[in-house]
C-alpha positions, 0 to 999 in steps of 0.5 A: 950371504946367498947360499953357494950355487949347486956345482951339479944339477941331479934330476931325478926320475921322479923329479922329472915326472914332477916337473912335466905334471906341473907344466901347462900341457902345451909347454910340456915337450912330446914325445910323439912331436919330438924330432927323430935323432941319430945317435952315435954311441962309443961302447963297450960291446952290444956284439956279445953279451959274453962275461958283461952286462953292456950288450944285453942292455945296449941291444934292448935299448937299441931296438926301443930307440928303432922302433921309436923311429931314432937311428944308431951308430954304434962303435965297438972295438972289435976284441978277441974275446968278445969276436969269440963268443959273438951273438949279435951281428946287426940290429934294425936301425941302425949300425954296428962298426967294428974297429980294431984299432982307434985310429982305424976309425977316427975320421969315420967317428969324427963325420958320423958326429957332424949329423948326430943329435946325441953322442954317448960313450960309455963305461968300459969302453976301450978308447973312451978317454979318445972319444971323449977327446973327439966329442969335445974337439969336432965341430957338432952340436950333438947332445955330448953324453957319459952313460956310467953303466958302471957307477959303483966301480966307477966310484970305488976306483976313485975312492981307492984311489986307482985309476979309472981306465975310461975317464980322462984327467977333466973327469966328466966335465966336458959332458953336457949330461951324466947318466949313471945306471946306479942312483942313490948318492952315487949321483951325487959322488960322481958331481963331487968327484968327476966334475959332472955338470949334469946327472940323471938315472938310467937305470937298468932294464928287459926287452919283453920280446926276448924275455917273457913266458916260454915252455921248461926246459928238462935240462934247465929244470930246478928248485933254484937258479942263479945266472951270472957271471962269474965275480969274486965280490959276490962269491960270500953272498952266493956261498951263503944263499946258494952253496950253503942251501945246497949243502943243507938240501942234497935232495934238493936240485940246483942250478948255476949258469954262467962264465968264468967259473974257476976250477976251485968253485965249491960245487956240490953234488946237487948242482949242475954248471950251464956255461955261458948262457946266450941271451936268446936262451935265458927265458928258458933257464928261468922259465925251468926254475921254480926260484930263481936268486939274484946277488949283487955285485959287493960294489953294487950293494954298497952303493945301493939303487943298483938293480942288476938286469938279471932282476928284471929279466927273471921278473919279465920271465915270471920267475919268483925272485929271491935276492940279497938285501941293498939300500934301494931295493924297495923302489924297484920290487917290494920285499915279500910282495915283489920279491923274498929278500934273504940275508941267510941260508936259512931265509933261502931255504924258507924261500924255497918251502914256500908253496907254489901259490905264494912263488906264484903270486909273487911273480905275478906281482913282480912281472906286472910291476917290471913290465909297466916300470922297467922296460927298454921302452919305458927307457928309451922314452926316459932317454928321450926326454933327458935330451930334450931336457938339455935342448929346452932347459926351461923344462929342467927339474933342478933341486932349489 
């Protein structure tokens, strides 16, 4: 009996290198010769990086994509909340198009589809089950693309068995490619479960030209950060490794910066509150740090192979990191060489102890690994050849 064929083809980025190494060199596709391509992409938000991680992400990938020579469009309703806190305007390249409602601009989507190359929705957006319904409808032979930025929720919703707002009843079987910010087995799940018929990595990433080395900020300066938004899920992990050092250390100065902190927040007398920080400011809060802490959403962590892109812009600022422990962490930072992995209070007082030669060293390591593997431009390269993958599938690295 033939062994049953693979429902989903996985590829993974070290898959892909794989299959290009082996190639003969005029059969491997080239970047530098690929054609220019438009994009049309249906999104969550890239307009405010106000309580999500989208825009911050979008905006990086959106400059390396222009800078490359492609060209976006890029749909985004325009919501009160995001309108409110609004960072972003327009970005080289390309367009940004704020709707209020979906069928304000349905035409407009349905003839920016008829010149794109590649078509993307993506996790959280607000009309994603209609743009889905579009790309399989019009009449165009752009690449048609799921970029899941949020796997481990994707996933958990399925498994509870709650309804996932941005996926239709077909699931993902209408794509021609699946990428997911989260790797591990999570690639494989959302096969089983959604019916992908293509799954790859996108993992997260910084931009260097916003993230990098600037001076201290008085007002920023700290013994240890955390910056994020927000989330109840990670509330025991950071009242472990954050509060609980806190508490331990009252002469010891702390800060958190972020949105949607509650009023019932356990402050203590040694941390201070920055709300919502811009994008355009966080180099400064991490470059006031001496150490910074990165905890991972309990979804995230779960599933593993999840960086958080706060990882990464620590990293690109030179900020020796502390984090929680997750399946996968090794293949992005090496642990007491990268970055200090804490599963205690205690570890992240030891953390904090270490000499400035040891932080120092270990955010060396950590910046030079970051910048050279996970950068907006080494993603849009990555994006890039997944695209070509689908055109050429003779260049496909599929599992036997």
């Amino acid at each position: 009996m033939s062994a049953p064929r693979r429902v989903c083809s996985t590829i993974s980025a070290l898959a892909e290198r794989r299959a290009f190494a082996g190639a003969s060199p005029c059969a491997r596709p080239c970047v530098a010769m690929m054609n220019l391509m438009r994009f049309v992409i249906f999104g969550l938000t890239v307009s405010s990086s106000w309580g999500n991680g989208h825009a911050t992400l979008w905006r990086g990938l959106w400059r390396a994509l222009a800078a490359r020579g492609h060209h976006i469009v890029f749909f985004e309703r325009d919501v009160p909340y995001y309108a409110e806190h609004r960072d972003v305007h327009e970005l080289p390249g390309g367009e940004l198009l704020l709707y209020r409602e979906w069928n304000d601009i349905a035409a407009r989507a349905k003839r920016e589809l008829q010149d794109a190359d590649a078509a993307i929705v993506t996790s959280y957006c607000p009309d994603g089950i209609a743009a889905a319904e579009l790309l399989v409808q019009a009449t165009h032979s752009a690449v048609k693309v799921f970029y899941d930025m949020d796997t481990p929720a994707t996933l958990e919703n399925l498994q509870e068995g709650r309804a996932v707002p941005y996926i239709g009843p077909r699931g993902l079987r209408d794509f021609d490619l699946v990428l997911s910010y989260t790797g591990g087995r999570s690639l494989d799940d959302l096969c089983t479960l959604l019916g992908a018929p293509r799954v790859a990595t996108l993992y997260g990433h910084v931009d260097p030209q916003l993230h990098r080395r600037v001076p201290p900020i008085s007002g920023y300066r700290c013994e240890l950060s955390y910056l994020g938004t927000y989330a109840a899920d990670r509330q025991a992990a950071l009242e472990a490794l954050f509060i609980e050092p806190a508490r331990q250390l009252p002469d010891a100065s702390f800060v958190i910066g972020g949105a949607q902190y509650p009023a019932d927040f356990p402050w203590t007398a040694n941390i201070r509150f920055v709300r919502h920080l811009p994008p355009a400011e966080h180099p400064a809060f991490f470059c006031s740090s001496r150490l910074t802490l990165s905890v991972t959403r309990r979804a995230m962590a779960l599933n593993g192979y999840c960086p958080s892109g706060r990882l990464f812009e620590a990293a690109a600022c030179g900020t020796p990191i502390v984090s929680d422990d997750w399946p996968g962490l090794q293949d992005f930072l090496e642990p007491g060489r990268e970055i200090v992995v804490a599963r205690t209070a205690q570890d992240t007082i030891a953390a904090m102890q270490m000499s400035d030669s040891q932080l120092q060293r270990i955010a060396a390591d950590a910046r030079e690994r970051v910048l050279s593997e996970h950068t907006s431009e080494r993603r849009a390269a990555e994006l890039e050849r997944l695209l070509e993958d689908v055109r050429h599938p003779e260049f496909t690295a599929t599992d036997p």
